[in-house]
LUMNUMI-190256 format. One record per residue: residue in three letters; x, y, z of N, C-alpha, C in turn. Coordinates in Angstrom, 1 decimal, decimal comma. Layout:
! residues N
+-----+--------+--------+--------+--------+--------+--------+--------+--------+--------+
!  aa !   n.px !   n.py !   n.pz !  ca.px !  ca.py !  ca.pz !   c.px !   c.py !   c.pz !
+-----+--------+--------+--------+--------+--------+--------+--------+--------+--------+
! ala !      X !      Y !      Z !      X !      Y !      Z !      X !      Y !      Z !
...
+-----+--------+--------+--------+--------+--------+--------+--------+--------+--------+
! end
This chain:
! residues 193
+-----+--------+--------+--------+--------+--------+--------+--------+--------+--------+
!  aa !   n.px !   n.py !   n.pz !  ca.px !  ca.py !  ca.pz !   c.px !   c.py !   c.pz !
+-----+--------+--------+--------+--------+--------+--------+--------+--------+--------+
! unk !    1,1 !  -23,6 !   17,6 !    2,3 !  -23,4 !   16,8 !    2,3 !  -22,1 !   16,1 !
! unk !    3,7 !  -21,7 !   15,8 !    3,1 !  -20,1 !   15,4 !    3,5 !  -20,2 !   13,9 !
! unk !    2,9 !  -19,1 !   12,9 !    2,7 !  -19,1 !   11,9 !    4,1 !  -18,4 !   11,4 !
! unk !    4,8 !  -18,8 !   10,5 !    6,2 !  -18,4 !    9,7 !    5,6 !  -17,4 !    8,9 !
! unk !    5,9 !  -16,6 !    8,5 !    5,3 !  -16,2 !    7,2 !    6,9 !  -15,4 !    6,3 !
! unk !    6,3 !  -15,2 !    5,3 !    7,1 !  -14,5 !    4,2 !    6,6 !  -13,3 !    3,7 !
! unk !    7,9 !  -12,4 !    3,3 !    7,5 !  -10,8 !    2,9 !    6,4 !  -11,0 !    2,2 !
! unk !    5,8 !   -9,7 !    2,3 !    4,4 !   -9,4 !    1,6 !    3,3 !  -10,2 !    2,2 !
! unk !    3,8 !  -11,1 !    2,9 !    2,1 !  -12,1 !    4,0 !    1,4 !  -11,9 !    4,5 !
! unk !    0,2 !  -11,8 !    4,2 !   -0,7 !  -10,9 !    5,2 !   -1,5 !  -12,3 !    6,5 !
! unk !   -1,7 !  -12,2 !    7,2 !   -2,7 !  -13,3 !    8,1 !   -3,3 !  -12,4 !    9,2 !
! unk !   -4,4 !  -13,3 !    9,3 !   -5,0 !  -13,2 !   10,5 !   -4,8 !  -13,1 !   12,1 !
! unk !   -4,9 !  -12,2 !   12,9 !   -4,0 !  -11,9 !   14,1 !   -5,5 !  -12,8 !   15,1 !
! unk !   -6,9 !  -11,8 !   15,2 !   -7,4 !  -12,0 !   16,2 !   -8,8 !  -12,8 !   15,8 !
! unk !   -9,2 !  -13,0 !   14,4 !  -10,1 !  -14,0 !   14,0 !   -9,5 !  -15,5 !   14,3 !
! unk !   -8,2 !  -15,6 !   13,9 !   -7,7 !  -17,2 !   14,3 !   -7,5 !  -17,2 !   15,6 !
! unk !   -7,3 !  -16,4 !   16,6 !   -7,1 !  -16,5 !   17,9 !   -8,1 !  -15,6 !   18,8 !
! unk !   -9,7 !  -16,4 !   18,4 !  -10,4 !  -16,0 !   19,6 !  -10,1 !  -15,4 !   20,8 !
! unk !  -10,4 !  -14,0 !   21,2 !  -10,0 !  -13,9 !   22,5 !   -8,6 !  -13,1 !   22,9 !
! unk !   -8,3 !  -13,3 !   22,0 !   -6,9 !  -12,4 !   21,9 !   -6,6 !  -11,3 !   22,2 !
! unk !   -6,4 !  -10,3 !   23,1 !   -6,7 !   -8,9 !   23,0 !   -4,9 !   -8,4 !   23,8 !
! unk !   -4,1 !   -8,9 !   24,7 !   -2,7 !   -8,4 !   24,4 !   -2,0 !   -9,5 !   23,7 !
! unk !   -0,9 !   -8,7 !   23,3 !    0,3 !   -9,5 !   22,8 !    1,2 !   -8,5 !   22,8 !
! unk !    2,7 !   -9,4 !   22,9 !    3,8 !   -8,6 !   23,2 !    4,3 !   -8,8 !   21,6 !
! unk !    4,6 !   -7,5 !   20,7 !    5,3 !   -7,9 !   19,7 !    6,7 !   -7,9 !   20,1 !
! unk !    7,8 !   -8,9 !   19,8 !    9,0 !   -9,3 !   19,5 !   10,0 !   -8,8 !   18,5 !
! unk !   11,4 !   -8,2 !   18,7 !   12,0 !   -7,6 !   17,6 !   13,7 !   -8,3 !   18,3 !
! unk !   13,9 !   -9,1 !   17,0 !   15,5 !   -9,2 !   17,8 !   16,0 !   -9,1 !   16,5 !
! unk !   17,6 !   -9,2 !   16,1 !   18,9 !   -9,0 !   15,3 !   19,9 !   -9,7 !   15,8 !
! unk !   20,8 !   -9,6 !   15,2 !   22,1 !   -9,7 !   15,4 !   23,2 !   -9,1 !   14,8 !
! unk !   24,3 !   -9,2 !   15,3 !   25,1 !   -8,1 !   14,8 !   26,2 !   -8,6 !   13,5 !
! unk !   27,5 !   -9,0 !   12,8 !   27,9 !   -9,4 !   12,4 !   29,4 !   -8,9 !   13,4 !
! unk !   30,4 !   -9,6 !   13,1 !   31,4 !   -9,3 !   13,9 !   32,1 !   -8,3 !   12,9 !
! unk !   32,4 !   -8,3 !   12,0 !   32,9 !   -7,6 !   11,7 !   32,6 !   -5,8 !   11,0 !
! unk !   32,6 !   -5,4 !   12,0 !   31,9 !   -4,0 !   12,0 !   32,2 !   -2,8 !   11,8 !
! unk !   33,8 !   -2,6 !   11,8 !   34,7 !   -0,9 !   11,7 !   35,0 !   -0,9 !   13,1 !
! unk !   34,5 !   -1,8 !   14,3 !   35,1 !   -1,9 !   15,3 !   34,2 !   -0,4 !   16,6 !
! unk !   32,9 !   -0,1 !   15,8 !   31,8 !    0,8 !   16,6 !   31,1 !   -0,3 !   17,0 !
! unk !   30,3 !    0,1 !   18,0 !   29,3 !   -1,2 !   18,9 !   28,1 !   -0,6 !   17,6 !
! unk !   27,1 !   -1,5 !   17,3 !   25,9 !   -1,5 !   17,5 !   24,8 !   -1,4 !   18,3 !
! unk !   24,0 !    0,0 !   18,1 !   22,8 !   -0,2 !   18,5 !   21,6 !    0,3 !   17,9 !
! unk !   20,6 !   -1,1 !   18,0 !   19,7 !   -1,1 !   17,3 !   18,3 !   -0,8 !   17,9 !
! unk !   17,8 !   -0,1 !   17,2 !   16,2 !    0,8 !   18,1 !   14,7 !    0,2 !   17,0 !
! unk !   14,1 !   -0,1 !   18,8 !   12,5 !   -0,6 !   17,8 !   11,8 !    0,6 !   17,8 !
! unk !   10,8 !    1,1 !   17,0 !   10,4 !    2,0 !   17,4 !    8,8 !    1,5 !   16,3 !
! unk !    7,8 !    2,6 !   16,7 !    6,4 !    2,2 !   16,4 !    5,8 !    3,4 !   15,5 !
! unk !    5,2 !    3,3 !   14,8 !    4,4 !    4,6 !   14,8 !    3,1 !    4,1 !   14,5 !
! unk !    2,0 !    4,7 !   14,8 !    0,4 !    4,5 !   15,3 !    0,1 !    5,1 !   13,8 !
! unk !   -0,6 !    5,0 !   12,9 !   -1,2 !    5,5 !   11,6 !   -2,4 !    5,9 !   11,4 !
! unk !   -3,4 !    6,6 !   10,9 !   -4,5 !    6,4 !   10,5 !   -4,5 !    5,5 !    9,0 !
! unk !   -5,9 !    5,6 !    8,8 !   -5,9 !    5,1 !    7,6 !   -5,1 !    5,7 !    6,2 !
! unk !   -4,9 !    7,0 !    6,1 !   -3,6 !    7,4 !    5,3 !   -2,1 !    6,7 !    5,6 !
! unk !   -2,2 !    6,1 !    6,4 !   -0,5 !    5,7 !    7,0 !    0,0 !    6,8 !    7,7 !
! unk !   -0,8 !    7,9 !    8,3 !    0,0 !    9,0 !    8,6 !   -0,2 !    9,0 !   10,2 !
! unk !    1,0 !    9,0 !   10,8 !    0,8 !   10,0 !   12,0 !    0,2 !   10,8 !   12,7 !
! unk !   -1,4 !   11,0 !   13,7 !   -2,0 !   11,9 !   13,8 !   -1,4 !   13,4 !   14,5 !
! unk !   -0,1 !   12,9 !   15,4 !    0,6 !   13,9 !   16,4 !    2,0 !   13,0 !   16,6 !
! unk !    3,2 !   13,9 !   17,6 !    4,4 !   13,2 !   18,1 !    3,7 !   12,0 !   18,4 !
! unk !    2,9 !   11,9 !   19,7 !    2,9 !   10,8 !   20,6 !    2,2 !    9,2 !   20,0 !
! unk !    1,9 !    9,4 !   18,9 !    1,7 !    8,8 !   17,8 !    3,2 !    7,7 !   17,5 !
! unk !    4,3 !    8,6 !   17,5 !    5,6 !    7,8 !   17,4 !    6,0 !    7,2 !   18,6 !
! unk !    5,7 !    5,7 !   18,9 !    6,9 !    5,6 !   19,9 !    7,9 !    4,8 !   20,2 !
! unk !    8,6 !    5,2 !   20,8 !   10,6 !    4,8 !   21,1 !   11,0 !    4,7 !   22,3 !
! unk !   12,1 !    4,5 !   22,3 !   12,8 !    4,5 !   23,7 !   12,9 !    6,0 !   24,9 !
! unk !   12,5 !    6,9 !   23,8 !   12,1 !    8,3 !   24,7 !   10,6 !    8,3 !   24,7 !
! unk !    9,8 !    8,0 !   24,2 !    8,2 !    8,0 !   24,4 !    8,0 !    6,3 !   24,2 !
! unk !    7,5 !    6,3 !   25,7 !    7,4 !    4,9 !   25,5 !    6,2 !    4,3 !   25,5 !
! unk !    5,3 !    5,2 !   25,3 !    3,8 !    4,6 !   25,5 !    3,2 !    5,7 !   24,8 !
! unk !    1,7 !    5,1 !   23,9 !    1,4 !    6,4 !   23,2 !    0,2 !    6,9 !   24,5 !
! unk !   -1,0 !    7,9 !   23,9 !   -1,8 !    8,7 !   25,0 !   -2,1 !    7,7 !   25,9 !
! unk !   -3,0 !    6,7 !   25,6 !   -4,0 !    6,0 !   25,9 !   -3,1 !    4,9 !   27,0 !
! unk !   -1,7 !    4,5 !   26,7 !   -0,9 !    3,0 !   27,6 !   -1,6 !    1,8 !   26,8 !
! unk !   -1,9 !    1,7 !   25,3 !   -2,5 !    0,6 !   24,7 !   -1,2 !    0,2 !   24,0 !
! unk !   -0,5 !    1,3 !   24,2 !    1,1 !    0,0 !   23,1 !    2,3 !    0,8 !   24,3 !
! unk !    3,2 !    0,1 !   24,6 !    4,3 !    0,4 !   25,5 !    5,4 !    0,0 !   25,1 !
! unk !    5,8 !    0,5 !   24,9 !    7,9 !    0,0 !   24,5 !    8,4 !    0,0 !   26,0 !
! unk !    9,0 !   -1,4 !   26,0 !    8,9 !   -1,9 !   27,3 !   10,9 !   -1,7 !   27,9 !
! unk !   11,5 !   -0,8 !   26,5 !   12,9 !   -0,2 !   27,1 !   14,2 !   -0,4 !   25,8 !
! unk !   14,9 !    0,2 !   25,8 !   16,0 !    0,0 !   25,2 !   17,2 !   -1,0 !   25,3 !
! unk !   17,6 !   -2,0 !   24,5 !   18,7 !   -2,8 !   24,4 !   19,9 !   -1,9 !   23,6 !
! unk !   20,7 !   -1,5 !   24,1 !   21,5 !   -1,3 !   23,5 !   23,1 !   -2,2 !   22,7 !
! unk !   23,2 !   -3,4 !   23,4 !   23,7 !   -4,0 !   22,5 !   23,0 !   -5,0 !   21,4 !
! unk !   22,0 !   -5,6 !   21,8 !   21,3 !   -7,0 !   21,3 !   22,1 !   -7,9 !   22,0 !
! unk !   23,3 !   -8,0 !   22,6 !   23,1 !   -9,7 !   23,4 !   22,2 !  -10,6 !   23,7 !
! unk !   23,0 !  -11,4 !   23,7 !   21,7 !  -12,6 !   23,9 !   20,8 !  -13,1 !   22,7 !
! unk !   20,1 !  -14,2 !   22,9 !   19,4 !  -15,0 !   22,4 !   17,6 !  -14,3 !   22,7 !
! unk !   16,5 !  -14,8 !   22,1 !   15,8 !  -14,3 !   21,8 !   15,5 !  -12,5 !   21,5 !
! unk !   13,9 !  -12,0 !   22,1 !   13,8 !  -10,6 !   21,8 !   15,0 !   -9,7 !   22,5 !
! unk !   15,0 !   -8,8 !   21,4 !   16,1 !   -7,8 !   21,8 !   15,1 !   -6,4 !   22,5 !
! unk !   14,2 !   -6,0 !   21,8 !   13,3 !   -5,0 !   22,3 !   12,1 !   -5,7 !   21,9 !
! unk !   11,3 !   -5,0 !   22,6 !    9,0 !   -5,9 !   22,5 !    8,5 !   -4,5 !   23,3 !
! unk !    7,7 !   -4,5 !   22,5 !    6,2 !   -3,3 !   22,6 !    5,4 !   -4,2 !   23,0 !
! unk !    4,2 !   -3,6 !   24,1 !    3,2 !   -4,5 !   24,1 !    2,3 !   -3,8 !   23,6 !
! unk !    0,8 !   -4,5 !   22,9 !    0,1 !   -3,9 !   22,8 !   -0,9 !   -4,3 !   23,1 !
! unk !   -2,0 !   -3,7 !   23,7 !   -3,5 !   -4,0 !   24,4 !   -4,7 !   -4,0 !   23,2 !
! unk !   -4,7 !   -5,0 !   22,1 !   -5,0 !   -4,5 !   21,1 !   -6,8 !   -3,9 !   21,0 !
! unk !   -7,5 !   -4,7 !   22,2 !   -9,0 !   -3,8 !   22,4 !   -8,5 !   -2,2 !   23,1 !
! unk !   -7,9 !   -1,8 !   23,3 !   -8,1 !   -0,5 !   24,3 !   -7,0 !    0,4 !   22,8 !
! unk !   -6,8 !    0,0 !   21,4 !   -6,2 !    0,9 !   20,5 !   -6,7 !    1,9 !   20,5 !
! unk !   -6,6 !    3,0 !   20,3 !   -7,2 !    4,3 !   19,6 !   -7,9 !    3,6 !   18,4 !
! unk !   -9,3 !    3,8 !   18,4 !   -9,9 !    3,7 !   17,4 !   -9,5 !    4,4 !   15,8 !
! unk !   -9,1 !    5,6 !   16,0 !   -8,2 !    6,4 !   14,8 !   -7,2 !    5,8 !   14,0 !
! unk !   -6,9 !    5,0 !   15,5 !   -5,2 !    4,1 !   14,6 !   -5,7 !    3,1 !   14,0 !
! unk !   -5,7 !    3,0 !   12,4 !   -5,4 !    1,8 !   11,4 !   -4,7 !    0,7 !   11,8 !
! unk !   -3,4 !    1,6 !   11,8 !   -1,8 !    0,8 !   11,9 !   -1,4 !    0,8 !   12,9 !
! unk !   -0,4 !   -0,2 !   13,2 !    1,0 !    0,3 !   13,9 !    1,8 !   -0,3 !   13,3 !
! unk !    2,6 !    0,2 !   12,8 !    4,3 !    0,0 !   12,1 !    5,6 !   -0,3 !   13,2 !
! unk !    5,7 !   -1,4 !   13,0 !    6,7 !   -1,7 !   13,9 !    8,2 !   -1,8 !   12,9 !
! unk !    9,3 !   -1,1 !   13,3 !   10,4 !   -0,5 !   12,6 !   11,6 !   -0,8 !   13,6 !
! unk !   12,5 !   -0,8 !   13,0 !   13,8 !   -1,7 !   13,4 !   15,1 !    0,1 !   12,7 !
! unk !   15,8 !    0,7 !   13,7 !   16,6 !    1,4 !   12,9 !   17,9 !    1,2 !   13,7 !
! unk !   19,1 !    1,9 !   13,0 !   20,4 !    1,4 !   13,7 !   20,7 !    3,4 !   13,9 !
! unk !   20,8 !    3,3 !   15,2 !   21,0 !    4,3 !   15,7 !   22,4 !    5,0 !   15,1 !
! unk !   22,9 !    6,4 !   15,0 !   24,0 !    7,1 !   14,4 !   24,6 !    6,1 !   13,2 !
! unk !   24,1 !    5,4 !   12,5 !   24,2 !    4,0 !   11,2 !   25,1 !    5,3 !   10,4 !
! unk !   25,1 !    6,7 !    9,8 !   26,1 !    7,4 !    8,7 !   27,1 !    7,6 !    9,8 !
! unk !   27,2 !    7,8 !   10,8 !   28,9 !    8,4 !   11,2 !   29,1 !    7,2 !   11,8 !
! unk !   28,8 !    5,9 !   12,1 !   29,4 !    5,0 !   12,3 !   29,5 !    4,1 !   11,0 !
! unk !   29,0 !    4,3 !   10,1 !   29,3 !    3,6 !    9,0 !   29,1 !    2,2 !    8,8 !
! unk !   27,4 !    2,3 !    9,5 !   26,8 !    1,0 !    9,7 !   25,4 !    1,1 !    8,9 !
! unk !   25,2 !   -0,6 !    8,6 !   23,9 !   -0,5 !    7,6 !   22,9 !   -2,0 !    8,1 !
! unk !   22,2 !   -2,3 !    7,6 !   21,2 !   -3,6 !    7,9 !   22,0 !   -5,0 !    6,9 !
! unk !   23,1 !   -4,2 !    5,8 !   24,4 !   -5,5 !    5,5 !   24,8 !   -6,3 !    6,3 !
! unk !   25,3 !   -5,8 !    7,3 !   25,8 !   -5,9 !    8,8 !   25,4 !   -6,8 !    9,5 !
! unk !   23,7 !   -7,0 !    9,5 !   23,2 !   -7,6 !   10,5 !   22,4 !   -8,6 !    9,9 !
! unk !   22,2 !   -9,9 !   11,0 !   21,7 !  -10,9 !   10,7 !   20,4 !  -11,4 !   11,5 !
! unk !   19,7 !  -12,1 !   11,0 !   18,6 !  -12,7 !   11,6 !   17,6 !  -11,9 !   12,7 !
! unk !   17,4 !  -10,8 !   12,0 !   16,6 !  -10,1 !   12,2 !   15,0 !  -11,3 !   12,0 !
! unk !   14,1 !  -10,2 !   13,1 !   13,1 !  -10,9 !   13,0 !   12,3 !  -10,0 !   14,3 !
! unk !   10,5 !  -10,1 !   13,9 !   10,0 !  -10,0 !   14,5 !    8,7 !  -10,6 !   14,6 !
! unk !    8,2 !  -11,0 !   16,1 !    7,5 !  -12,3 !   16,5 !    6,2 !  -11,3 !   17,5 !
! unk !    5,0 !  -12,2 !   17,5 !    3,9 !  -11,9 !   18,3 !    3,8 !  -12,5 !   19,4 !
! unk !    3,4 !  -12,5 !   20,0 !    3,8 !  -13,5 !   21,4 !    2,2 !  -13,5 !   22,1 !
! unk !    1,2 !  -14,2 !   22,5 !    0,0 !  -13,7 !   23,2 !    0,8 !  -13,6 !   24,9 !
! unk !    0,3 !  -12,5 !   25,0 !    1,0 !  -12,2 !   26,5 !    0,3 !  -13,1 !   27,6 !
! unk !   -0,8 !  -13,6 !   27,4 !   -1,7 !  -14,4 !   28,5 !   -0,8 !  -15,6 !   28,8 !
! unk !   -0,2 !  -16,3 !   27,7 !    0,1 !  -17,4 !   27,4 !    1,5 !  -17,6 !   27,3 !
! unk !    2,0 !  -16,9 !   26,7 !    4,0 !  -16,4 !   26,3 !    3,6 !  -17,3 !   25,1 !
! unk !    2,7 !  -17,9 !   24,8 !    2,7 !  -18,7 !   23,1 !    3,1 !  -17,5 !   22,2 !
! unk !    3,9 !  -17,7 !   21,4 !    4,2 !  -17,3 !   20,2 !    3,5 !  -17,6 !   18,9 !
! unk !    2,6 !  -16,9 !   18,2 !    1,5 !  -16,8 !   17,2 !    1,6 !  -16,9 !   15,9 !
! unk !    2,7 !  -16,0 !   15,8 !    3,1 !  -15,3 !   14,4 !    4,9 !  -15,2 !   14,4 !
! unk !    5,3 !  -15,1 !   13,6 !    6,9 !  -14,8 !   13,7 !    7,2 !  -14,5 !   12,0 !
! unk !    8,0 !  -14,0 !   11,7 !    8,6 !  -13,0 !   10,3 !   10,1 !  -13,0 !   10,5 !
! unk !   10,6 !  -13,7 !   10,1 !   11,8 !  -13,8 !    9,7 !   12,8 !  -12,9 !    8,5 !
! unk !   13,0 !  -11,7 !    8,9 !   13,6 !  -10,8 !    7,5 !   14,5 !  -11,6 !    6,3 !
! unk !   15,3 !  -12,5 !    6,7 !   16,5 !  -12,7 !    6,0 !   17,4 !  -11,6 !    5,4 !
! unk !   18,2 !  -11,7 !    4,6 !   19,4 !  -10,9 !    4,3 !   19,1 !  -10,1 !    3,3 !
! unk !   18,1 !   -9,5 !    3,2 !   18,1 !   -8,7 !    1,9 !   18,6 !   -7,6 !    1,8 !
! unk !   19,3 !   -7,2 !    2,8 !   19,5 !   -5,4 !    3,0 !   21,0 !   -5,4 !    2,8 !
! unk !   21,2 !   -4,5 !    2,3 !   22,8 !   -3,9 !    2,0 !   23,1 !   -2,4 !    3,1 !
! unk !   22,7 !   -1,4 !    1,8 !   23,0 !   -0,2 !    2,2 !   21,8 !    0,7 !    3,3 !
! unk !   20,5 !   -0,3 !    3,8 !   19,4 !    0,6 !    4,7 !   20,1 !    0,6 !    5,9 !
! unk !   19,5 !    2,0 !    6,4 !   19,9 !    1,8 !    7,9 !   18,4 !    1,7 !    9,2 !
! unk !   17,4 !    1,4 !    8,0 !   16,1 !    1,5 !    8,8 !   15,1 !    0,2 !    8,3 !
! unk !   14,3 !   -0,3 !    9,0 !   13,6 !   -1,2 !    8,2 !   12,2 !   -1,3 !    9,3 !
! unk !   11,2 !   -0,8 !    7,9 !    9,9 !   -1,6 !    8,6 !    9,2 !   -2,8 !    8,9 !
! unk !    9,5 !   -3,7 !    9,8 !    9,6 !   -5,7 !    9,6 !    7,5 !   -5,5 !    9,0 !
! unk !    7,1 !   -4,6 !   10,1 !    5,9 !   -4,9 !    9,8 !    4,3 !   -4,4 !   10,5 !
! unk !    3,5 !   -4,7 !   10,2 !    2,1 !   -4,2 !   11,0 !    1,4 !   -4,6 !   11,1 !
! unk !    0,8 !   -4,2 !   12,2 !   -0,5 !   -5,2 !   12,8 !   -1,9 !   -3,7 !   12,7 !
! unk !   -2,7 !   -4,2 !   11,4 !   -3,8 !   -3,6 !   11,1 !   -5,0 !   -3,7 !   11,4 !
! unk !   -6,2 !   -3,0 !   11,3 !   -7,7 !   -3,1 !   11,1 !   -8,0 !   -3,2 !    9,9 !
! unk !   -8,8 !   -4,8 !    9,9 !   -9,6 !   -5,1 !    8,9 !  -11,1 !   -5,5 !    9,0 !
! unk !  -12,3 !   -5,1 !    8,9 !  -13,7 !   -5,7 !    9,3 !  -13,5 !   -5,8 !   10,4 !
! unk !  -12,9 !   -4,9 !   11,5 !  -13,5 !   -5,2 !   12,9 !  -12,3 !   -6,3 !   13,6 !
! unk !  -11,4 !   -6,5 !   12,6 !  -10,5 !   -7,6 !   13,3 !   -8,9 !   -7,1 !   13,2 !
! unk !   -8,1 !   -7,6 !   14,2 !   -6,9 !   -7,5 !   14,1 !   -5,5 !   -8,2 !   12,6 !
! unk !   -4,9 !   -8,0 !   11,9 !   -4,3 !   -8,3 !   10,9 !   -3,0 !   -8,6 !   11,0 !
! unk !   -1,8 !   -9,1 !   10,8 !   -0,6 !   -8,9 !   10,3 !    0,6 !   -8,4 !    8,9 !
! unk !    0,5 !   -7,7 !    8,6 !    1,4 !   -7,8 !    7,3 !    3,0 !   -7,8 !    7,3 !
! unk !    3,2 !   -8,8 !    6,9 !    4,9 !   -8,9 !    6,9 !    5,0 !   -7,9 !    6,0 !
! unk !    6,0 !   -6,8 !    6,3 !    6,7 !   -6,1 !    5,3 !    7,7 !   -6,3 !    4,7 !
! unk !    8,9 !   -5,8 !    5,7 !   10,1 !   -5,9 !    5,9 !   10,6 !   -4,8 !    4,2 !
! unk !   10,4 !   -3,9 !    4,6 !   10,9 !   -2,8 !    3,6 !   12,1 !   -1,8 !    4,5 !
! unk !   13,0 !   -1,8 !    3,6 !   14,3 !   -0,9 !    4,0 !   14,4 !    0,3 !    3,8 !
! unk !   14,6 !    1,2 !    4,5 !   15,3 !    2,6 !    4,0 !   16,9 !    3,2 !    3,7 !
! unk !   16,9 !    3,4 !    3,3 !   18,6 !    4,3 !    3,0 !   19,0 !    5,5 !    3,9 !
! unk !   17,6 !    6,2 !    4,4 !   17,8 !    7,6 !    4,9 !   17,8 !    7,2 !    6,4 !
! unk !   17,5 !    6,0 !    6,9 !   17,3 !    5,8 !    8,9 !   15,8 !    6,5 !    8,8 !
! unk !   16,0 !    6,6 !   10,1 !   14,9 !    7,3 !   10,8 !   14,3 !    8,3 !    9,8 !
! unk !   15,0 !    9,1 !    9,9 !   14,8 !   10,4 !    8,9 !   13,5 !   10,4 !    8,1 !
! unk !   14,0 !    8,9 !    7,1 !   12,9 !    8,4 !    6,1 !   11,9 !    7,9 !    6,5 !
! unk !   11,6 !    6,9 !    7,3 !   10,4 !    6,7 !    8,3 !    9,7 !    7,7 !    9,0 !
! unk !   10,4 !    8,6 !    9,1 !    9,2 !    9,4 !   10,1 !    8,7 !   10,7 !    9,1 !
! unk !    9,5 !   10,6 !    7,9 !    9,2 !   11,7 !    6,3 !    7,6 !   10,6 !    6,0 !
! unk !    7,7 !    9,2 !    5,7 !    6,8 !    8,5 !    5,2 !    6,0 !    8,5 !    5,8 !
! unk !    5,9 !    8,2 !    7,4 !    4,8 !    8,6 !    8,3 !    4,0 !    9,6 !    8,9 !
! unk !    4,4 !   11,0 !    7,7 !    4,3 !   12,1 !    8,1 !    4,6 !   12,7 !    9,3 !
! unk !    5,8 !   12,3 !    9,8 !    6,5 !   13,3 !   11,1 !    7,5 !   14,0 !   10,8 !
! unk !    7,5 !   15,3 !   11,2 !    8,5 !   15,9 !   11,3 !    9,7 !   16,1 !   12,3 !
! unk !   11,0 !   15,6 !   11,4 !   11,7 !   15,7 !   13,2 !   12,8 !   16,5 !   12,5 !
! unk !   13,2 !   17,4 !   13,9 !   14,4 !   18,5 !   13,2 !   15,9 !   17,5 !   12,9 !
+-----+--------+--------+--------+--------+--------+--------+--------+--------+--------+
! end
């Protein structure tokens, strides 16, 4: 049965699940209907950290244009551009023994693509959430439910799966930005024009 948790929660990913080494992380939303009448679309995207939280290089960030970092140990498995449907909307997989040893983190982020000239925000949207899944099994481990806290972000970190003593971690975040992308990849130390 997989574990609920609440912002700020930290748990155990690979000490309570012996043996664990892929899992697909999970990212879905919903839209609200009433929207200014622009579609939504919403982008998962990753960035790899050191222990600063920082970015080593681009390929460190990935998205629906870089879909896999150097190594093929985390893969963004494609772009949804509406969110239809019921369950995941976009899932990264990650191979969590074959990580870059460098990488701490990975930051799994939720942004809403052109969000200022369509005049869209995370107010908008509902039932966000993102879930662990063990890929051997399709069991579902962990899951994080955002709820409605967001108004005016157009970006939100749901969360990360860290190194701790040799073992895999979770921390529910779910922290929002104002600036999109922009601000996430400023916090992660990336520069993008």
């Amino acid at each position: 049965m997989a574990i609920s948790l609440s912002k700020g929660q930290k748990v155990d990913l690979t000490k309570t699940n012996p043996g664990l080494s892929k899992v697909i992380v999970g990212l879905g939303w919903d839209t609200n209907k009433y929207d200014g009448g622009n579609d939504f679309d919403l982008d998962a995207s990753v960035f790899c950290t050191n222990g600063a939280g920082k970015v080593n290089s681009e390929k460190d960030f990935i998205f629906y244009n870089n879909s896999q970092n150097e190594n093929g140990s985390i893969v963004h498995t494609g772009d949804n551009r509406t969110g239809e449907g019921e369950g995941d909307d976009e899932a990264v997989k990650v191979d969590l023994s074959a990580v870059p040893a460098d990488v701490e983190k990975i930051a799994f982020c939720i942004t809403i693509h052109d969000a200022d000239a369509r005049g869209q925000n995370f107010g908008q949207v509902s039932n966000a959430f993102v879930r662990i899944v063990n890929e051997a099994t399709n069991e579902e481990v962990i899951r994080f439910d955002l709820g409605e806290d967001f108004s005016v972000e157009t970006a939100v970190t749901v969360g990360e799966l860290y190194r701790h003593n040799g073992e895999w971690k979770f921390n529910a975040i779910g922290s929002g930005y104002k600036d999109g992308l922009a601000g996430l990849c400023r916090d992660y130390g990336l520069n993008i024009a």
